[in-house]
C-alpha positions as CSV (number, residue, x, y, z in Angstrom):
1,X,-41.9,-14.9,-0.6
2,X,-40.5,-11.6,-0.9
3,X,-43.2,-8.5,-1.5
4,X,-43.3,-4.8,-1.4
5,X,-46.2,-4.3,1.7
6,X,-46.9,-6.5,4.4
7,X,-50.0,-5.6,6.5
8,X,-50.2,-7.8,9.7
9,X,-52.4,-8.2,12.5
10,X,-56.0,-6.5,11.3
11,X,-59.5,-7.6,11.3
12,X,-60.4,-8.0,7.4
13,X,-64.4,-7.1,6.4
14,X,-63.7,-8.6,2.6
15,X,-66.6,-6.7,1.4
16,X,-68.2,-10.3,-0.4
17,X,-71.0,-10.2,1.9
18,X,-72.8,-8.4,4.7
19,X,-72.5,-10.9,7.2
20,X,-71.0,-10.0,10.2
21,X,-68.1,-12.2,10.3
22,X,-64.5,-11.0,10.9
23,X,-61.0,-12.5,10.4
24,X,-57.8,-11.5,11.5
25,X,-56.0,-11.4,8.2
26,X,-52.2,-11.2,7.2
27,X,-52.1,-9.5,3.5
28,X,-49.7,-9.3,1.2
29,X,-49.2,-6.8,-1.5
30,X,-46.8,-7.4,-4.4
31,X,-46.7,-4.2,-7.1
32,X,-50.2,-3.5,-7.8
33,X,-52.4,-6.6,-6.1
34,X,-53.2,-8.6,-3.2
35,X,-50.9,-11.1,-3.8
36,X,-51.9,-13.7,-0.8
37,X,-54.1,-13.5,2.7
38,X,-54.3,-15.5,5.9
39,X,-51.9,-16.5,8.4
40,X,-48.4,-15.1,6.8
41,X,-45.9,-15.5,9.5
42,X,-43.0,-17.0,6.8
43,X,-43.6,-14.0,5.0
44,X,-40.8,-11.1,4.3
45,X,-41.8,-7.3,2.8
46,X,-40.2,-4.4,2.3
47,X,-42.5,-2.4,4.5
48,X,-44.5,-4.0,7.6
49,X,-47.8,-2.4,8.9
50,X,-48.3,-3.6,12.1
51,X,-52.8,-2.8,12.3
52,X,-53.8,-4.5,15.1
53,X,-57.1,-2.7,16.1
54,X,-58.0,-1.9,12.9
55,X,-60.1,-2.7,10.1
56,X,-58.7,-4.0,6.8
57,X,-61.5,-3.2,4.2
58,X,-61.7,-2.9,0.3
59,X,-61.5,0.6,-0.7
60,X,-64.4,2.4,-1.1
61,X,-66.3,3.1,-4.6
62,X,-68.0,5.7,-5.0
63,X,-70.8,5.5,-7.5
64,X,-71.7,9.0,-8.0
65,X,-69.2,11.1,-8.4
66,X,-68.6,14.3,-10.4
67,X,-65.1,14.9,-10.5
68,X,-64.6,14.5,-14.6
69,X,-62.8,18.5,-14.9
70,X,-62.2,18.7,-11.3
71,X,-59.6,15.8,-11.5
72,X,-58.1,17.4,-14.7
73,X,-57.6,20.8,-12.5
74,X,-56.1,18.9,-9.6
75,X,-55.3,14.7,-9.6
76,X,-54.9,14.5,-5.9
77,X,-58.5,14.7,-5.4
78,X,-57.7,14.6,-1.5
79,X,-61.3,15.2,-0.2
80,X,-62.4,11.5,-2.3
81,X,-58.6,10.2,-0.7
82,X,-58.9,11.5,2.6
83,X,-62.0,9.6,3.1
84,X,-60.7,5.8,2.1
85,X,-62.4,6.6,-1.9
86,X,-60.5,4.1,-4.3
87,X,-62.4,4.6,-7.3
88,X,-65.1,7.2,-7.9
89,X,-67.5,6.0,-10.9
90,X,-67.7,9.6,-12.7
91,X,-70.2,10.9,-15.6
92,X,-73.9,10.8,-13.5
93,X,-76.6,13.2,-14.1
94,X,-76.3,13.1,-18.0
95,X,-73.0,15.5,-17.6
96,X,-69.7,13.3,-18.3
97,X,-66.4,13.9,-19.9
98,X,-66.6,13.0,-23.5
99,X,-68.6,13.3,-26.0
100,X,-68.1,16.8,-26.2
101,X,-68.9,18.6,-29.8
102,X,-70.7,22.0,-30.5
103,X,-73.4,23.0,-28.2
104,X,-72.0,20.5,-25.6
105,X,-68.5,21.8,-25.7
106,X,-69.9,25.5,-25.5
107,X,-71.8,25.1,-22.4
108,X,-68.7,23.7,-20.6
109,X,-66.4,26.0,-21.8
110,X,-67.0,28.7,-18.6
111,X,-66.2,25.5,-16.0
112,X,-63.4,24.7,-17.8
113,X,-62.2,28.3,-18.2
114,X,-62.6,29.0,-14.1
115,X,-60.3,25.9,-13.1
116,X,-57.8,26.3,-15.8
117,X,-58.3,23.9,-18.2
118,X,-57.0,24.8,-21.3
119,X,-56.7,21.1,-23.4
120,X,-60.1,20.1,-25.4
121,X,-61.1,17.3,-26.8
122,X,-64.4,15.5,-28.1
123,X,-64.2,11.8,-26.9
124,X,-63.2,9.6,-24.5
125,X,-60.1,7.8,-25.5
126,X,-58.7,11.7,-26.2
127,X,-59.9,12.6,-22.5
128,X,-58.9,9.3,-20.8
129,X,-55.0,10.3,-22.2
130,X,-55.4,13.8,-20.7
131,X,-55.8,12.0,-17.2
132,X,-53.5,9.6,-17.4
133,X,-51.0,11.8,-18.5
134,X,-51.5,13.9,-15.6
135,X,-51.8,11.6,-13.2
136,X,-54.6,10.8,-10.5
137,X,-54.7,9.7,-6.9
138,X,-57.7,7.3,-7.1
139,X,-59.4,5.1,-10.1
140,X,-61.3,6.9,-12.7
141,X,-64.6,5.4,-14.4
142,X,-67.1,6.8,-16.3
143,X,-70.9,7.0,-17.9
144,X,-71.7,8.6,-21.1
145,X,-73.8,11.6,-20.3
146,X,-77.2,11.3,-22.0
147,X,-76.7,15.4,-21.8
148,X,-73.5,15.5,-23.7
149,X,-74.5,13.1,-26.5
150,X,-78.0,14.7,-27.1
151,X,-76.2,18.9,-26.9
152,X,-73.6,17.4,-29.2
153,X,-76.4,16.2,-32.0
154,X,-79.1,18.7,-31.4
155,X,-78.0,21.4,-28.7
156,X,-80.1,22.7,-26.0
157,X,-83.4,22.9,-27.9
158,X,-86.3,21.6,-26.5
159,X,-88.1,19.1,-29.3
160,X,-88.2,16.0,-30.3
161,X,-85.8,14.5,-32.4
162,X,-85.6,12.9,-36.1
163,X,-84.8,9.5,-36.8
164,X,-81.0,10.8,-38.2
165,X,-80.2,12.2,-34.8
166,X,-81.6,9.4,-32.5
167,X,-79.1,7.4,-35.2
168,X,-76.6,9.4,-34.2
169,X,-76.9,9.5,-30.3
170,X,-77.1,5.7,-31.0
171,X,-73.6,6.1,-32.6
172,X,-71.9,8.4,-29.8
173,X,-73.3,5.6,-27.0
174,X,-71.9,2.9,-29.0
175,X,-68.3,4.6,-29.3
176,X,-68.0,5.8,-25.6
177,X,-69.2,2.3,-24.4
178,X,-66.3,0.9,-26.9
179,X,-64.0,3.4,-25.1
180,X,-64.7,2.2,-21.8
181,X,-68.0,3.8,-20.6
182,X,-69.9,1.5,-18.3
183,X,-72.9,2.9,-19.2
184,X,-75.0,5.5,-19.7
185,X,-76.8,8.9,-17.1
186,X,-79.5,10.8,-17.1
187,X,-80.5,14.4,-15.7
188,X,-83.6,14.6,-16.6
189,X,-84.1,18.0,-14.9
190,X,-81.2,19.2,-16.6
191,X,-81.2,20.7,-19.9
192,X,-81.1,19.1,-22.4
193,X,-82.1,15.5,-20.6
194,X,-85.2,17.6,-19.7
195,X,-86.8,17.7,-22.9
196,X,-86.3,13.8,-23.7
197,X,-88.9,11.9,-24.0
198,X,-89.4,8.5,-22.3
199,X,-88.8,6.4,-25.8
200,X,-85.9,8.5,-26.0
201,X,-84.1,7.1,-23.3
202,X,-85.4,3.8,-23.5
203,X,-84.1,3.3,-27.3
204,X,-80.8,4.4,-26.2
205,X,-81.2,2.0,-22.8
206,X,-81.7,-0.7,-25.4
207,X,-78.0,-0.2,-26.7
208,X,-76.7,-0.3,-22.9
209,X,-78.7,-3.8,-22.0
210,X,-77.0,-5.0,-25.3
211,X,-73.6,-3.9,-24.2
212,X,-74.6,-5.2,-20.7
213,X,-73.9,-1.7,-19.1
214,X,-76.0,-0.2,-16.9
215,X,-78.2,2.9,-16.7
216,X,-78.4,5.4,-14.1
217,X,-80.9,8.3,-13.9
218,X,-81.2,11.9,-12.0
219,X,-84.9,11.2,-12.1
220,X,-87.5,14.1,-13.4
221,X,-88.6,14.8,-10.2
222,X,-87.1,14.2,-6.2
223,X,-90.4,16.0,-5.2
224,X,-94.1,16.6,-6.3
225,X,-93.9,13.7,-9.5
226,X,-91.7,11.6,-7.7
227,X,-93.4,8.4,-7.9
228,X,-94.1,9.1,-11.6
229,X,-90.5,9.5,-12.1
230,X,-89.5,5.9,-10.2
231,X,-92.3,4.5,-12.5
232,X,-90.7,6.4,-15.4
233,X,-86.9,4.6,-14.3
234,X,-89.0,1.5,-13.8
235,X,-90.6,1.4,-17.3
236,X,-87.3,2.1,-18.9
237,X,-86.0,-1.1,-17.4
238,X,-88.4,-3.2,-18.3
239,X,-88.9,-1.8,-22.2
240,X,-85.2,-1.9,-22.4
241,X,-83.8,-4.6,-20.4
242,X,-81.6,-2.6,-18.4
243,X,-80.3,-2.6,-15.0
244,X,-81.7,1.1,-13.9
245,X,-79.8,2.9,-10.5
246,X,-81.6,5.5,-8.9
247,X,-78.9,8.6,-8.5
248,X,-79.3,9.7,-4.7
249,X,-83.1,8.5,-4.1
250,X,-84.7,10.9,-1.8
251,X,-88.1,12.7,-1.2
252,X,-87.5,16.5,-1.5
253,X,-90.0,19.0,0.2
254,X,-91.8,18.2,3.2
255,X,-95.3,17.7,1.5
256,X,-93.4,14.9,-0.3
257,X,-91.6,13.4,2.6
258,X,-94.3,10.6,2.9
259,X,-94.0,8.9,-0.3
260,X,-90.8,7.3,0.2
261,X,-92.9,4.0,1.5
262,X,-94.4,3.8,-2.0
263,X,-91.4,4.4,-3.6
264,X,-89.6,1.1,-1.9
265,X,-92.6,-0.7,-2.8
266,X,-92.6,-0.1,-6.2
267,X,-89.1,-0.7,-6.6
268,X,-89.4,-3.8,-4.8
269,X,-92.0,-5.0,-6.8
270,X,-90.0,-4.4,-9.9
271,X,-87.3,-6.7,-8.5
272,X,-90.1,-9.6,-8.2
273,X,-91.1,-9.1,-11.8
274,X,-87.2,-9.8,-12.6
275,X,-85.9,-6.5,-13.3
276,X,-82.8,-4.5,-11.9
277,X,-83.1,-1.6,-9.8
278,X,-80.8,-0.1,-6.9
279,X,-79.8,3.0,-6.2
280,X,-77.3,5.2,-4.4
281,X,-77.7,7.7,-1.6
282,X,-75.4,10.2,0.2
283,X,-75.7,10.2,4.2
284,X,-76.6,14.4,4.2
285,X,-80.1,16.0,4.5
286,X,-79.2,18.5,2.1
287,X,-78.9,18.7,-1.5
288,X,-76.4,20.6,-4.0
289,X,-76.7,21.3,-7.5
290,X,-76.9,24.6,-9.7
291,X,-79.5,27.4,-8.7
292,X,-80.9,27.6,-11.6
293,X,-82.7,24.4,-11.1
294,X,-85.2,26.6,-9.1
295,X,-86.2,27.8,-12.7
296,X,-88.9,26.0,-15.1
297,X,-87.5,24.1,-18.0
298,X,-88.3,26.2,-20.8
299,X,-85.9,29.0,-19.0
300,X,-82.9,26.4,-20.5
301,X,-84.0,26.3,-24.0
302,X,-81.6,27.8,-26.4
303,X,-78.2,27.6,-23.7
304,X,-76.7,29.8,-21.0
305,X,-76.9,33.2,-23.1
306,X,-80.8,32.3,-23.8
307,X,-81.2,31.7,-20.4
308,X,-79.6,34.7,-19.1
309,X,-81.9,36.8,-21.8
310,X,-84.7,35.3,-20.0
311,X,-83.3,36.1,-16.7
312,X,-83.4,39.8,-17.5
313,X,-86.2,40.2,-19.7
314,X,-89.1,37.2,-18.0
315,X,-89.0,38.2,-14.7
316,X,-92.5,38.2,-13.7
317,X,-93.6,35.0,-15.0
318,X,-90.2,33.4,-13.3
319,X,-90.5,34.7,-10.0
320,X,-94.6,33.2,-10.4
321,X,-93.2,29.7,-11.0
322,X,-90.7,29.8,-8.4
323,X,-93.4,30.9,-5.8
324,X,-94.5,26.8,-6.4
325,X,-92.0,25.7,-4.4
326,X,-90.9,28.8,-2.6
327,X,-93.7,30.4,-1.4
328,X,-91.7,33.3,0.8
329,X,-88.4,34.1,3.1
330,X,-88.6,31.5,4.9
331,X,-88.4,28.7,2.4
332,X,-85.1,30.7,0.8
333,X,-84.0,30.5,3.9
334,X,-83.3,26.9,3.3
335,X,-81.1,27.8,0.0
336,X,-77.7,28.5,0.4
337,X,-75.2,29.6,-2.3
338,X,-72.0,27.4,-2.0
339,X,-70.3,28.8,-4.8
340,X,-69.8,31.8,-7.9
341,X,-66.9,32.8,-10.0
342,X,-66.3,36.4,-9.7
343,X,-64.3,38.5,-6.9
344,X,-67.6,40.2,-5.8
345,X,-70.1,38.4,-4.6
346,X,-67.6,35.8,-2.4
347,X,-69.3,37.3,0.4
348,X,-72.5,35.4,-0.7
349,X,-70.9,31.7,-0.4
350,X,-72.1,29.6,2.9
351,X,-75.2,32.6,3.2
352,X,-78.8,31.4,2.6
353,X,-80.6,33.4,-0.6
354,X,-83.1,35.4,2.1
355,X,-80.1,36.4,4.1
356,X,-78.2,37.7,0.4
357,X,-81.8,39.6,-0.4
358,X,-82.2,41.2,2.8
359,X,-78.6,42.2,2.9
360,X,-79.1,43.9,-0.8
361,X,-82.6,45.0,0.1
362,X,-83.5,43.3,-3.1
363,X,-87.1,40.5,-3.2
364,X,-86.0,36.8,-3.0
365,X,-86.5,36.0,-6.9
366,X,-84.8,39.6,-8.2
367,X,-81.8,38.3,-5.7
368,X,-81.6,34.8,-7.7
369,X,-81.7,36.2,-11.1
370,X,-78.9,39.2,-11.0
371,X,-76.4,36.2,-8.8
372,X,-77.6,34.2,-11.7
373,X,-76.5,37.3,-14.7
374,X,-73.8,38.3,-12.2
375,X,-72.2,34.6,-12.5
376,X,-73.2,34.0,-15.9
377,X,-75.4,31.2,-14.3
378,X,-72.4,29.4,-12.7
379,X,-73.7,29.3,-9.0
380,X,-73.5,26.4,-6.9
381,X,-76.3,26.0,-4.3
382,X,-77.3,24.1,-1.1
383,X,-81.0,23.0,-0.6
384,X,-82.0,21.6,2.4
385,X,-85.2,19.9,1.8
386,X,-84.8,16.3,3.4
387,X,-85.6,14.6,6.0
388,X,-83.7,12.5,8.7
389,X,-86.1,9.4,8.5
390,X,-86.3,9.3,5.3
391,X,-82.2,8.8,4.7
392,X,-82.6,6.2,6.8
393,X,-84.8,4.1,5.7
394,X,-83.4,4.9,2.0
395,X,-79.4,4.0,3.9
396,X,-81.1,0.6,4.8
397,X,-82.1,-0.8,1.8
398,X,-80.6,-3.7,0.3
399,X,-80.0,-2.1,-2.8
400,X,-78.6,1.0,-1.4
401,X,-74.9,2.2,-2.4
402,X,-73.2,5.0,-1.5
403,X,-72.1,7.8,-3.3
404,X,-70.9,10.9,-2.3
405,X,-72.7,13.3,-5.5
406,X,-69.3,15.3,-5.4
407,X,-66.7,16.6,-7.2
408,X,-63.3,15.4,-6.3
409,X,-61.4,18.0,-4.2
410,X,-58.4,19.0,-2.3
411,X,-57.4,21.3,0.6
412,X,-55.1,23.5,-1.6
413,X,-55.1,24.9,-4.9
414,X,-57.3,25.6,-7.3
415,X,-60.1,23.2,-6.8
416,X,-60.0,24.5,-2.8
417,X,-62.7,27.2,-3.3
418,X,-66.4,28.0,-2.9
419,X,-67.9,26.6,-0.1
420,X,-69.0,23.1,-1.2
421,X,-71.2,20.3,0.3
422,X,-69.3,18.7,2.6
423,X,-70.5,15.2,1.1
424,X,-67.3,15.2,-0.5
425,X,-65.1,15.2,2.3
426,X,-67.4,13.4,4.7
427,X,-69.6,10.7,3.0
428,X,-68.4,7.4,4.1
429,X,-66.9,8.0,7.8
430,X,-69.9,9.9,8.6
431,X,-71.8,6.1,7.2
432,X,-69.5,4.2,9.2
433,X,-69.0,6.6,12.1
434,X,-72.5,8.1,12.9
435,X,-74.8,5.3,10.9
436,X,-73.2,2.4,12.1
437,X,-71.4,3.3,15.4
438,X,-73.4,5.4,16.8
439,X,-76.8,4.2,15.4
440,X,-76.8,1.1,14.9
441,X,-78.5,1.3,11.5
442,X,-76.5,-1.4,9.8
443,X,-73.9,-3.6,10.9
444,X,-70.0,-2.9,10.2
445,X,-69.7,-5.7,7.4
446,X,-73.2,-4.4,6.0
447,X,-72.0,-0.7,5.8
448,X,-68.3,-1.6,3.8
449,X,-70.2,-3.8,1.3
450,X,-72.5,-1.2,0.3
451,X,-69.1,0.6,0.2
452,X,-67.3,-1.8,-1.6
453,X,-68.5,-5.2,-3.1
454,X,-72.2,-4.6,-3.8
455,X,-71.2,-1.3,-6.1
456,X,-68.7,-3.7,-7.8
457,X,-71.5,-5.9,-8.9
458,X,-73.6,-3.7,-9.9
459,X,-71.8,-1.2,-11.8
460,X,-69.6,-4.0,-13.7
461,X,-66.2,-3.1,-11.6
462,X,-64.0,-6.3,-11.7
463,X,-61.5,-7.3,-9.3
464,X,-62.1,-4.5,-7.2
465,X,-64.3,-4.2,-4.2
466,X,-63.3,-7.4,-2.6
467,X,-60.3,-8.4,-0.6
468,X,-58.9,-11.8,-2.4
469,X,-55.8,-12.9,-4.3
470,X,-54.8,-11.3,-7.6
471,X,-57.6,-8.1,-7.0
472,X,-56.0,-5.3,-7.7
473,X,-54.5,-3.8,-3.6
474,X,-57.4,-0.5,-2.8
475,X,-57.4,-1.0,0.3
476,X,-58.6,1.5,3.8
477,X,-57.6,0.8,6.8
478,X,-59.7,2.6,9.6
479,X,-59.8,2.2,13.4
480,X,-63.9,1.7,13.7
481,X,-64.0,3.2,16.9
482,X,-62.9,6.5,16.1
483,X,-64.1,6.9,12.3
484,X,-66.1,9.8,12.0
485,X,-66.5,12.8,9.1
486,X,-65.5,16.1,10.2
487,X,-66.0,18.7,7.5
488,X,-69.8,20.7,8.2
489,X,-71.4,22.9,5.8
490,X,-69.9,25.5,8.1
491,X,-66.6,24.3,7.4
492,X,-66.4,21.8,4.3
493,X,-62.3,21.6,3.6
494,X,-61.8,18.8,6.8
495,X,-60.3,15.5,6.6
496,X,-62.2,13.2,8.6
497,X,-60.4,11.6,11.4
498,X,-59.8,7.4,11.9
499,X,-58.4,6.7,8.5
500,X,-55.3,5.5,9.1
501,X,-54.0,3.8,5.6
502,X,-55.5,4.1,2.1
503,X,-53.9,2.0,-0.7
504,X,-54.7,2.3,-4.4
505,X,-53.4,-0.1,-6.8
506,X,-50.5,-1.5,-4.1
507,X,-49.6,2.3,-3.5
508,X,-50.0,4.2,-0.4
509,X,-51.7,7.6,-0.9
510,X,-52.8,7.6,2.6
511,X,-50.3,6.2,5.3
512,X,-50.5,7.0,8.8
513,X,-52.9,9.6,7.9
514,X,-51.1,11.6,6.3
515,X,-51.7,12.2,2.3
516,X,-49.1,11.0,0.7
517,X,-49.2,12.8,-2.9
518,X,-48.9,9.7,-5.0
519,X,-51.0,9.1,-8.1
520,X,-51.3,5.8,-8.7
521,X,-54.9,5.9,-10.0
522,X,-56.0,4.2,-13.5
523,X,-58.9,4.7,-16.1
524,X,-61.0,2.1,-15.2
525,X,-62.7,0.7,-18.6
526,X,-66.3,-1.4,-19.0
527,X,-64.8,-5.0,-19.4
528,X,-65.5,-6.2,-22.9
């Protein structure tokens, strides 16, 4: 047998199971897959990796990613790379790709401006060229955004809808799922998800348990109405049929810290009646999303230049509904701004909102609103608002995955800017490094399946995720006594360190720890 990578002498977690059993596995890779494992002494390659020492795993998936015009900017996506990322399942929080007509195509048009983006397009199969034509480093799959398909049929307004354009959110699901979508996202504090209505979602839900897809939901609420809102993701499983996932499950704000309990309960006791729920969950005590999320829902209504109208002219009655969750300096003190688009206020990124209003002399709220005008509401924010025990007891769960809730970066060009959670460049050595090694929380072959296998099964993924003959060759090789994330919210752009080797589809886009440039990545497409 003659093949192109011959990688000899590691200890191989095959990502099938949790169990803490370990082999010292040959592997042989010939063009894109694993084309044999075990004892392979006969066998000749064109390149020999000698990784005795090390761990041979599946590369990682991860199941939350938001990397859809970030990878068009940039393919390398070095951060997702850098960190043994394989495949990064794309399209969560109701925001994906495609479909993108009218409203939704407006609203994107300022993020696709900012990292030069000058294609458009309206569907999948049109976007899924764009990529591939460019090239990526690591495996692309997708969602359907349950934001884009309701902005492309009835914009941001907030109302419910006629019979014609459920029919016709009905149609846009069906065609992205027939382009490859494996499913469809929520963000139900997003507009427009935040004006759905429970039926809403669980009619279209119906059309992903036909398709045997899966649903996946940024909840309606992290904090106050948080068990409502697992009870809401619960119902629409069971009125559906659909396997719900829980985008990164947490209890934000300390007066809601003590309901995770009853959150695992009720999820547990949705699995007894026979119904599918997991969830996903980034190893970080801090959040990051847009800082207008501090604002009520009626603020979106109507699109950005409504909302910036608003932001100008409702000042009063914002500031009062803010002062719900953030009652004075030192509760902005936990809000940091992690990224804008114009020259002028750089000086705010990696600063907290009460440090940016004392520096201007300005009250906390008045700060937020003129960023907010300043940045035609393109600010990226920081929320810390977690708790350690908590992420724990959320990182041990059975039907816990891991997903980094990031956008694909690199440490160059255009997409090396702002300064962003550091959950993309740090997700899963900081699981294997701190949660395992130095904490004991799981075991090794525990910690790579929720890496590896276990997202594989749940989101649909086939032969990926587990080590074995004719799977397609993503594969990380990692010394596990020296894995460990390195990039801090202080300094995000830092590849981790113990990664030695990171293979996707048979290509090496890691090797010897050094980033190798390649792009072998694919579109990776709901099997029929």
């Amino acid at each position: 047998m003659s093949i192109d990578y011959l990688i000899r002498g590691g200890t191989v977690i095959d990502g099938s199971s949790g169990d803490a059993s370990f082999q010292k596995v040959d592997l042989a890779i010939e063009g894109e897959c694993i084309k044999d494992m075990g004892k392979l002494n006969h066998v000749s390659a064109e390149r020999t990796l000698s990784v005795d020492g090390l761990i041979v795993c599946p590369g990682f998936i991860d199941v939350h990613a938001h990397s859809e015009f970030s990878l068009l900017a940039d393919g390398r996506g070095e951060g997702k790379i850098a960190q043994g990322i394989t495949t990064e399942i794309n399209g969560n929080c109701g925001l994906s790709a495609a479909p993108l007509y009218g409203p939704a195509l407006e609203q994107r048009e300022g993020e696709l401006y900012e990292l030069g983006i000058k294609e458009r397009w309206n569907t999948f199969s049109e976007y899924f060229a764009l990529l591939e034509g460019r090239g990526i480093a690591a495996n692309f799959a997708t969602l359907a955004g349950h934001g884009n398909i309701r902005a492309s049929v009835a914009g941001y307004e907030d109302r419910p809808l006629s019979p014609s354009e459920l029919l016709q959110m009905r149609t846009f699901l069906r065609n992205a799922m027939d382009e490859g979508a494996l499913g469809l996202s929520t963000g139900l504090i997003y507009p427009p998800g935040v004006y759905a209505e429970t039926s809403e979602i669980v009619d279209l839900a119906g059309e992903v348990a036909g398709r045997k897809g899966i649903y996946a939901t940024h909840m309606r609420s992290e904090g106050d109405r948080l068990i409502e809102s697992v009870e809401e993701a619960i119902t629409i499983a069971a009125q559906s049929g659909v396997h719900a996932h829980i985008s990164h499950l947490k209890a934000s704000g300390k007066k809601n810290w003590g309901k995770m309990g009853t959150v695992f309960r009720l999820i547990e006791k949705a699995g007894k009646r026979g119904l599918s729920v997991t969830c996903d969950r980034y190893p970080y005590i801090a959040s990051s999303t847009d800082l207008d999320t501090v604002l009520p829902p009626w603020a979106f209504e109507g699109g950005r230049k409504r909302e910036i109208q608003r932001l100008r002219n409702d000042r009063e009655i914002l500031a009062e509904h803010m002062q719900k969750d953030y009652e004075g300096p030192s509760d902005w003190e936990k809000v940091f701004v992690s990224s804008v688009i114009t020259g002028k206020n750089k000086w705010m990124e990696g600063k907290n909102i009460a440090e940016i209003s004392r520096t201007q002399n300005k009250t906390e709220p008045d700060t937020v609103f003129d960023v907010l005008i300043d940045e035609d509401v393109q600010v990226g924010a920081i929320f810390f608002t977690m708790n350690e025990h908590n992420l724990r007891s959320v990182l041990s769960q059975p039907y816990t995955v891991a997903g980094t809730d990031s956008a694909a970066r690199s440490f160059s060009g255009i997409t090396a800017s702002g300064m962003p959670h550091p959950r993309g460049f740090g997700s899963c050595p900081r699981i294997l490094g701190k949660y395992v090694r130095q904490l004991g929380l799981l075991s090794l072959p525990e910690a790579v399946r929720m890496m590896t296998g276990l997202p594989a099964d749940i989101f649909g993924i086939e032969r990926r995720g587990v080590l074995k003959r004719g799977h397609f060759a993503d594969i990380t090789i990692f010394d596990a006594d020296a894995i460990i994330d390195r990039a801090d919210f202080s300094a995000p752009f830092q590849q981790p360190q113990g990664i030695h080797h990171v293979f996707v589809n048979g290509i090496p886009v890691l090797y010897e720890g050094v980033l190798t440039g390649s792009l072998p990545g694919r579109i990776v497409r709901r099997s029929s």
